[in-house]
C-alpha positions in Angstrom: 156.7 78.6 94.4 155.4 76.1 92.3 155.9 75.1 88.6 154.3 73.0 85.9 155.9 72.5 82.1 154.0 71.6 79.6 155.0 70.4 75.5 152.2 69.4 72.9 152.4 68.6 69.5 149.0 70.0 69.0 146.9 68.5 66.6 148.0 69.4 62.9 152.3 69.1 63.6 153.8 65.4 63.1 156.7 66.8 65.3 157.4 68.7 68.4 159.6 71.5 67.8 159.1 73.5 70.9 161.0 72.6 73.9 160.4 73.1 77.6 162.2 72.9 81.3 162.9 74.6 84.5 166.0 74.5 86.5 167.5 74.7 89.7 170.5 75.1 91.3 171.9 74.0 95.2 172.0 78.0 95.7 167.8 78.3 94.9 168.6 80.1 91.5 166.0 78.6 89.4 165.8 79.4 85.4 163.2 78.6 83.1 163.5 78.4 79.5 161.3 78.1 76.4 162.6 77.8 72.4 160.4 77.2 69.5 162.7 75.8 67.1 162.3 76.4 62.8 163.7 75.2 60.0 163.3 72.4 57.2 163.8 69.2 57.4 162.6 69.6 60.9 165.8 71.0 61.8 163.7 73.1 64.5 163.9 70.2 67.0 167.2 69.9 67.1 167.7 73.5 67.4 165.2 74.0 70.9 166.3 71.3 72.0 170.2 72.4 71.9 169.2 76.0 73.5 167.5 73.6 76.3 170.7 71.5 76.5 173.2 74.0 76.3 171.7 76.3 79.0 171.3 74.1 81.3 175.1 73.0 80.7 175.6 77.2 80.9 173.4 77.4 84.1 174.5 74.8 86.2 178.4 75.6 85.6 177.4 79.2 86.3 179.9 80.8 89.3 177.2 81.9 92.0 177.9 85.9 92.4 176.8 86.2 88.7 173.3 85.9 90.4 174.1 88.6 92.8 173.2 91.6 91.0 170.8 92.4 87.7 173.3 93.8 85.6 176.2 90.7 86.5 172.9 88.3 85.2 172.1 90.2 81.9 175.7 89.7 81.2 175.3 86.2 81.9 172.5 86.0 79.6 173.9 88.2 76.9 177.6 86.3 76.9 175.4 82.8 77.2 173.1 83.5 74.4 175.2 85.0 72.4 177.9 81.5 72.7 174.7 79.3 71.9 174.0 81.3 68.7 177.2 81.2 67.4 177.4 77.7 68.4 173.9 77.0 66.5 174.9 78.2 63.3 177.8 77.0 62.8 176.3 73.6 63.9 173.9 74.7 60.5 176.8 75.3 58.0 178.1 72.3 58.8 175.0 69.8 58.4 173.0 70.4 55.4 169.9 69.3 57.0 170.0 71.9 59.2 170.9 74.7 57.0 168.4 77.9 58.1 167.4 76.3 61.4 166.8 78.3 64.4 165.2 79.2 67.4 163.1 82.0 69.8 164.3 82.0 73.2 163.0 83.0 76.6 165.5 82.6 79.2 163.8 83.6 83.4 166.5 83.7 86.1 164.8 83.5 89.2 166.6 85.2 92.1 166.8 85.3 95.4 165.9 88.8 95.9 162.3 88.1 94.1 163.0 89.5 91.1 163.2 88.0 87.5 165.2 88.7 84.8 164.2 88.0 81.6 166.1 87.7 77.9 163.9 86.9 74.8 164.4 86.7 71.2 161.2 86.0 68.9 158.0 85.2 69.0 157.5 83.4 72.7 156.2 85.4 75.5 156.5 86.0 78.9 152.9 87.1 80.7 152.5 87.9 84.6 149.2 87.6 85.8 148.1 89.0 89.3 144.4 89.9 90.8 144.7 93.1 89.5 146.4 92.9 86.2 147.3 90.9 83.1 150.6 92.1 81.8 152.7 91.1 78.7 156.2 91.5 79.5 158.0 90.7 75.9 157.6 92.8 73.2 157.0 90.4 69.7 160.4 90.3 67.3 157.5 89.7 64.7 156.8 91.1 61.4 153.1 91.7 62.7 154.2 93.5 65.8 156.6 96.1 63.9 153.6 96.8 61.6 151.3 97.1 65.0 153.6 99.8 66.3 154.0 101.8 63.8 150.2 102.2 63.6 149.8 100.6 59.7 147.6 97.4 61.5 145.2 97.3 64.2 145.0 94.5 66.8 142.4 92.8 65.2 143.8 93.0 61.9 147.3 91.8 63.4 145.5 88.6 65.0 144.5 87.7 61.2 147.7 88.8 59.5 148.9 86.3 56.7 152.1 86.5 57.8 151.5 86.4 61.3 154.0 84.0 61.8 157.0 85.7 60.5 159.8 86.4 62.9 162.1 89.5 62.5 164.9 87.6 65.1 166.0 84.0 66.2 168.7 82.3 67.4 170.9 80.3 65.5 169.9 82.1 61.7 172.9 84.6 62.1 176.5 84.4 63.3 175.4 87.5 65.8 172.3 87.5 68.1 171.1 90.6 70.6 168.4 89.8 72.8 166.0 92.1 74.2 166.0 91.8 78.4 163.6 92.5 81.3 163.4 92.8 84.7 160.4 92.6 87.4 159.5 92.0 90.8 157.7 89.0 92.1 154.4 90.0 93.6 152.4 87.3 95.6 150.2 85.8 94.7 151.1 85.7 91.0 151.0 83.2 87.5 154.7 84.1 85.7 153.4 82.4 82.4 156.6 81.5 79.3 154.5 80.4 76.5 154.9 79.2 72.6 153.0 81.5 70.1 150.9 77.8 69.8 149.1 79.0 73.1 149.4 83.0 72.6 148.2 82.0 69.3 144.8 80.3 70.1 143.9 82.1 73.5 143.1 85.8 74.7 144.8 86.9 77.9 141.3 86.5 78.9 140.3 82.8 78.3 144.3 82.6 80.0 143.6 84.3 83.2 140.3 83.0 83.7 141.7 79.2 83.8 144.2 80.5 86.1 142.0 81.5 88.6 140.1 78.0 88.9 140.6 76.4 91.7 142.5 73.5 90.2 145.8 72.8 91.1 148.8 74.0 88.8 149.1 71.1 87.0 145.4 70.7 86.2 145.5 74.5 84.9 148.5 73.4 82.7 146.1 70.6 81.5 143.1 73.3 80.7 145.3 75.3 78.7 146.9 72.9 76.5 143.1 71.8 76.2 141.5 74.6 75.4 144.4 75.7 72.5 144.2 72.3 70.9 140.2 73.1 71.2 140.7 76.3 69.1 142.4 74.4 66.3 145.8 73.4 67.6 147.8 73.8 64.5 150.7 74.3 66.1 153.1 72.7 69.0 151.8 74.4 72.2 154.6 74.6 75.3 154.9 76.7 78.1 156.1 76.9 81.8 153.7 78.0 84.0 154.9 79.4 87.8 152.7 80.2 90.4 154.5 82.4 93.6 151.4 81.8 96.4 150.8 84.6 99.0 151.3 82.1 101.8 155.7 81.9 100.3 155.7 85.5 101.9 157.8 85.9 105.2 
């Protein structure tokens, strides 16, 4: 397995508010994370970046038989992301600046067994991209997305949506969060791809998957994306972690 992480400012934001890492423990759990933080005052940077902080705090002191079993991990994630969001808005009633300031956020536990399990809120997005499919994990707690499945919009029109940008859910804006959760098998050779709507945003799962099949190494493909978003207008921060699980890994 091999991974890349990537944060850009893009080319019409002053300021970062996405934030970016991957994890791993002693045991070979590894987590990767993703939170594109809102609010005014640029409060958005300091919410990602405590969902980055605090997980890793949440992962690391993490007992290891919570990583045993699927169930025993969306609990983990549930109880974890429910402690940051508390902890995130009252962190915004306190400081003024930060009032309304939150954050999506895509949290991948990476087991043992080959499986991944997945817990989102927002707008990010979790893609998995094999030589026989492109498939989009996370379903969009967007404004545009509710309106695309209840038939009103069409995909095109969604893409063009005025208030494309609105989220229906983040953490930190509510004393309460529930995040939706995932689960699938690692299949080799395969691209796990945890992106910022700033990449999602400016490039089809098309002009994605076909810069993942260059041969380039991972970080050069990291590189090529970042490019090509900033290319197609850039206006907004552009993060993602990008995995790659190669056929040779297989016993």
């Amino acid at each position: 397995m091999k991974y890349t992480v990537e944060s850009d400012v893009g080319k019409k934001r002053v300021i970062n508010e996405d934030r970016a890492a991957f994890f791993e423990r002693s045991d070979n759990i590894k987590l990767a994370i993703l939170a594109d933080g809102m609010g005014g005052h640029n409060a958005g940077d300091v919410a990602s970046e405590m969902a980055v902080v605090q997980f890793e705090k949440y992962f690391k002191e993490a007992d290891a038989s919570i990583f045993d079993s699927e169930d025993t991990i969306k609990q983990w994630l549930k109880q974890s992301v429910s402690t940051l969001n508390y902890e995130m808005y009252q962190y915004s009633l306190m400081h003024d600046e930060c009032h309304g300031m939150g954050t999506t956020l895509i949290v991948a536990v990476i087991t043992n067994n080959r499986e991944i399990v997945v817990s989102h809120v927002g707008d990010s997005r979790v893609y998995t991209f094999t030589n026989d499919e492109t498939l989009l994990v996370t379903r969009d707690h967007s404004y545009v997305n509710m309106l695309l499945e209840l038939g009103q919009i069409s995909e095109e029109e969604a893409r063009i949506h005025p208030k494309k940008n609105a989220i229906l859910k983040a953490v930190g804006t509510e004393s309460t969060i529930d995040p939706d959760f995932y689960k699938f098998s690692i299949n080799y050779p395969m691209h796990v791809l945890i992106c910022s709507d700033g990449l999602s945003n400016k490039l089809s799962e098309g002009e994605i998957a076909a810069i993942l099949g260059l041969s380039l190494s991972l970080e050069e493909k990291g590189q090529q994306l970042v490019k090509l978003a900033n290319d197609n207008g850039g206006e907004d921060n552009i993060s993602f972690v990008l995995i790659c699980f190669d056929e040779a890994e297989v016993e």
